[in-house]
C-alpha positions in Angstrom: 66.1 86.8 78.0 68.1 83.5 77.1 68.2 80.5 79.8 70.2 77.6 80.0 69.5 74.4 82.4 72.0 72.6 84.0 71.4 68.8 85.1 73.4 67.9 88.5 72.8 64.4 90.0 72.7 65.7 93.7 73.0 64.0 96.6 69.9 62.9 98.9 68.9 66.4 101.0 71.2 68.6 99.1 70.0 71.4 97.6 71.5 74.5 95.3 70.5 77.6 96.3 72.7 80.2 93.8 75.2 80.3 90.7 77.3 82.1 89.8 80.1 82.1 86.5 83.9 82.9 87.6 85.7 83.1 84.6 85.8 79.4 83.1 84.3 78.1 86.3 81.2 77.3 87.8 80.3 78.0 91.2 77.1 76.5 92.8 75.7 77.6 96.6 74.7 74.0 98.2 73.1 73.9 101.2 72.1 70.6 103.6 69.9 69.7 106.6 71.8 70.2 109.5 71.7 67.3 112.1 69.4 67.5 115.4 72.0 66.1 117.7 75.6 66.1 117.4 78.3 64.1 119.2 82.3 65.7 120.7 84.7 64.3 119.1 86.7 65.4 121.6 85.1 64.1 125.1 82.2 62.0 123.4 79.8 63.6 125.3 76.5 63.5 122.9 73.9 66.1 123.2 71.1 68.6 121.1 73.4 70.1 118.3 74.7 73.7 119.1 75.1 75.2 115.7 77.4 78.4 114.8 77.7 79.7 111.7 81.2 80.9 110.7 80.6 83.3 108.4 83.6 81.7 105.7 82.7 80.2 102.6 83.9 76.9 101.9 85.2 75.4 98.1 84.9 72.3 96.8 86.0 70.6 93.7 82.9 69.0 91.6 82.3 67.1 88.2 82.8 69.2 85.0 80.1 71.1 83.6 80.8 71.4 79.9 84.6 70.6 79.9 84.8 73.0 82.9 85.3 73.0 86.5 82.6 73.3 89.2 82.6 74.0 92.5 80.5 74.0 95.3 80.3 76.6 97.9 78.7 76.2 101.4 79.4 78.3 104.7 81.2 76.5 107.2 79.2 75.2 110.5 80.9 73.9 114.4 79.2 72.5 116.8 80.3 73.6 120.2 80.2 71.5 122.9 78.5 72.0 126.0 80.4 70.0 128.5 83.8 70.7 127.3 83.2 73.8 124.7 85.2 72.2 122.4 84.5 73.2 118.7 84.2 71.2 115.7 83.6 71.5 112.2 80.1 69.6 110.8 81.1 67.6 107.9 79.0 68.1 105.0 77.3 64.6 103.6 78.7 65.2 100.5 82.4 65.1 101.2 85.3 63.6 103.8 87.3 65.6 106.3 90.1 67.3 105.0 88.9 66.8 101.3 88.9 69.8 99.2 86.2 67.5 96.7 82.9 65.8 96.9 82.3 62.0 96.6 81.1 62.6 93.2 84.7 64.0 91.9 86.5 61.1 93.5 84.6 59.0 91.8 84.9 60.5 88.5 88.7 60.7 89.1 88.9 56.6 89.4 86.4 56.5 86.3 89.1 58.4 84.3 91.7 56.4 85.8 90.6 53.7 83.6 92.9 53.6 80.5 95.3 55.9 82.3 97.5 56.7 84.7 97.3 59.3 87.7 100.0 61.6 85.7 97.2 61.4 83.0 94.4 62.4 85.2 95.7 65.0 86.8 96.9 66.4 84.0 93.6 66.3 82.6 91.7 67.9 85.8 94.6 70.8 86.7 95.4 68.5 89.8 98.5 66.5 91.5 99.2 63.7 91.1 99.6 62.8 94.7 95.8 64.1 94.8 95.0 61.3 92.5 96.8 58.3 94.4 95.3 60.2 97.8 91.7 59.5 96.6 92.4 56.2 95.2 93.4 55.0 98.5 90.5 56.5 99.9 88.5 54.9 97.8 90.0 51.5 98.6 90.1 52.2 102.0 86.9 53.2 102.7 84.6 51.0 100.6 80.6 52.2 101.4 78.4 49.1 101.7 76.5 48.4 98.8 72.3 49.1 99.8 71.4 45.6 99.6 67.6 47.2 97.9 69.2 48.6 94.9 68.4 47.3 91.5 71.3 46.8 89.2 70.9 44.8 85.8 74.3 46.2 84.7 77.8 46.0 85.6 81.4 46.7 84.2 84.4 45.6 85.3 88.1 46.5 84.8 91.5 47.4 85.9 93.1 50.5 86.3 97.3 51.3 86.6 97.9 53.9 89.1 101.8 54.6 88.3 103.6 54.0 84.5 106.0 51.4 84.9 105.1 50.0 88.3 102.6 46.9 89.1 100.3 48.8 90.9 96.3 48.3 89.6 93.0 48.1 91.0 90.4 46.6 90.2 86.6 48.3 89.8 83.6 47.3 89.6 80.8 49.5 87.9 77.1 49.9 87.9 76.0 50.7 84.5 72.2 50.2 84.8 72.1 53.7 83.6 74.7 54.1 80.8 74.3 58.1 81.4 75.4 58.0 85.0 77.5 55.0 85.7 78.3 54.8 89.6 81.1 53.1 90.8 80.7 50.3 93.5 83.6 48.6 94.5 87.4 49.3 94.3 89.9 46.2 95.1 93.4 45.5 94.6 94.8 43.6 92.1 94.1 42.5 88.5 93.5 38.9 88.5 90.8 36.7 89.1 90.5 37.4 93.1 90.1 40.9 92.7 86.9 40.5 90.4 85.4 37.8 93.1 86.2 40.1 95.6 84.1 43.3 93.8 81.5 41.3 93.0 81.4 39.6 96.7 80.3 43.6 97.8 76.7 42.5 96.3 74.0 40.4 97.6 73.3 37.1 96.3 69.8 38.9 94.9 71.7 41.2 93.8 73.9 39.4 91.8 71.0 36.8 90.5 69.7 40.1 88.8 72.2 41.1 86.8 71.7 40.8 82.8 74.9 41.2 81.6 78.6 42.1 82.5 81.1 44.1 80.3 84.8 43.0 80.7 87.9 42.9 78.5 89.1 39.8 76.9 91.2 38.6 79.4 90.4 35.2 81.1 90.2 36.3 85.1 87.3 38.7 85.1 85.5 36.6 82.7 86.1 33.4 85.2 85.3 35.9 88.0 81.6 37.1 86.2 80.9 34.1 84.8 81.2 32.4 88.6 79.6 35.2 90.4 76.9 36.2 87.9 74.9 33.3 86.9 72.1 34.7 84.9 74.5 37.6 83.2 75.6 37.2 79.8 79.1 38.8 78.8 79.7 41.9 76.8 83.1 42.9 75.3 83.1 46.4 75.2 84.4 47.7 71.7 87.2 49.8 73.1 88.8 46.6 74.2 88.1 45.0 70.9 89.5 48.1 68.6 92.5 48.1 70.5 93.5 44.5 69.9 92.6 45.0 66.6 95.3 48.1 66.4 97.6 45.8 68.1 97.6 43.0 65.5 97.4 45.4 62.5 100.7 46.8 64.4 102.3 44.0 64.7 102.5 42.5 61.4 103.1 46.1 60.0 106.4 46.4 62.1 107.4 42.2 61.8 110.6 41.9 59.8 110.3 39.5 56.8 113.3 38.0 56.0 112.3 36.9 52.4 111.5 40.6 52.0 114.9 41.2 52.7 116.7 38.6 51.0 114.7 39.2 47.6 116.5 38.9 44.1 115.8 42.5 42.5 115.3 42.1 39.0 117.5 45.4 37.2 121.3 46.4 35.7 122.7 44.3 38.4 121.0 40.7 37.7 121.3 38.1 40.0 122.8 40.6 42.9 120.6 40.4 45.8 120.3 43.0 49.0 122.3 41.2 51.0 125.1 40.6 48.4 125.0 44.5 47.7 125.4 45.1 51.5 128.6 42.8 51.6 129.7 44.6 48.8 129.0 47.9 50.1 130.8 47.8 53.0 133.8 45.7 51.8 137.0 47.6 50.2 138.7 45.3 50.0 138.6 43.0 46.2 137.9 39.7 46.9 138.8 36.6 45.0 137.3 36.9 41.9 139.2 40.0 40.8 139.4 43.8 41.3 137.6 44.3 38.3 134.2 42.8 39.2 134.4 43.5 43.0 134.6 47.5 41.4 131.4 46.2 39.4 129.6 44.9 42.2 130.2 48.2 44.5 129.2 50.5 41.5 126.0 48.1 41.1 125.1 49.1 44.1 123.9 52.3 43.4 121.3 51.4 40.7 119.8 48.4 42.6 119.2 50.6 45.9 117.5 53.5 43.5 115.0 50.8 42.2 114.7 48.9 45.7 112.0 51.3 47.7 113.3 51.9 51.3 112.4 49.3 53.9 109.7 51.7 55.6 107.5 51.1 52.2 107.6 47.4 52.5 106.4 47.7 56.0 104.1 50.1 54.9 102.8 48.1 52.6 101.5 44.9 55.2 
């Protein structure tokens, strides 16, 4: 009998306990420890935890496994209270009230956010929009502080654009000690040179003593920002960033509009007759002052000289 293995970066305590394939999904049974003590939300009264089972799964959105979804499935667990028997729901670690996802599919939303916009992303994950912007404002709302023990030797920043045609980008900073499983440590407002001190102000001062090198775009504020905050780094410029200027300035002399191009002599059966004079002529009914018969020369020259001129997409073409 063939097996497969599936690698999932898990969360501290959690634990997968079943599979099982619906369709083009994946669905994985997670369990966690349950907490000793537990405190109402409701009167504040904190006491031993008083755990019920409620018998209904719960869903969750994960990371892709092989271009597909994945979800994770847990049964739902209250804690009543004992003063005022009020019942609430024990979060999972794993995931924030009223979120339908894990931390780990946020995460990987603002990751893919990078180059894109949230129509993009959603479109991409079978989400909304409004999902998308919902857990980028999480995400810059409830930034997790950094544990001042972890080792990071690698770090990428950039900018993101949450909406086409509005200003509205954020700034993140990446760990990328392991290229295989980057982790994303702080999301900022902004785009400019603040926003980068302000990721990079979520480390220590070990922490960022340690870092060997930074990976930026070629833009001047996060380079300012990295090479101010990260003293023993040395810069990277990722190749994405690179290839796409590259495109740009191929583009742009490909589409630029040479005017000697278009005032060029073309040596045929109408000699000394250039573009621009066969335009005039073109469009003119008129005979002008040299005589009827060689205006009606110039406007039947027209013909030959714009059969052996290619059209102006194969000069372009041609930069």
């Amino acid at each position: 009998m063939a097996s497969i293995t599936i690698d999932i970066d898990l969360p501290e305590g959690v634990e997968i306990t079943g599979y099982e394939r619906r369709g083009k999904g994946h669905g994985f049974e997670v369990t966690w420890p349950w907490p000793e003590r537990c405190r109402c939300q409701r009167c504040g009264h904190e006491d031993q935890a008083r755990l019920e089972q409620s018998g209904k799964p719960r869903v969750l959105r994960h990371l892709d496994v092989w271009g597909q979804p994945s979800f994770w499935v847990y049964e739902g667990v209250f804690h009543r209270c004992a003063r005022c028997h009020h019942r609430q729901d024990l979060i999972p670690p794993f995931k924030r009230k009223d979120a339908s996802y894990t931390y780990g599919f946020e995460e990987h939303v603002v990751r893919l956010l990078i180059g894109s916009t949230e129509e993009d992303v959603a479109r991409r994950l079978g989400i909304s929009a409004e999902t998308v912007g919902r857990i980028v404002k999480n995400q810059l709302r409830d930034a997790k502080p950094i544990d001042p023990a972890r080792v990071i030797l690698d770090v990428g920043m950039d900018e993101i654009s949450l909406k086409k045609r509005h200003k509205l980008y954020v700034t993140l900073l990446t760990d990328l000690t392991d290229p295989e499983r980057p982790r994303l440590l702080a999301v900022k407002p902004g785009r400019d040179e603040a926003a980068g001190r302000a990721c990079l102000a979520c480390l220590t001062p070990e922490q960022r003593a340690q870092v060997h090198s930074y990976r930026v775009d070629m833009g001047v504020p996060f380079n300012n920002a990295c090479q101010e905050g990260l003293p023993n780094a040395r810069g990277v410029t990722d190749r994405f960033h690179v290839a796409k200027l590259w495109n740009e300035t191929l583009d742009g002399l490909r589409k630029k509009n040479h005017a000697g191009v278009q005032g060029e002599v073309v040596a045929c059966g109408a000699e000394g007759i250039s573009l621009a004079d066969v335009g005039d002529a073109s469009r003119s009914g008129e005979p002008d002052a040299a005589g009827p018969g060689q205006a009606g020369e110039a406007v039947h020259a027209a013909t030959p000289v714009a059969d052996a001129v290619p059209p102006t997409g194969a000069f372009q073409d041609d930069l």
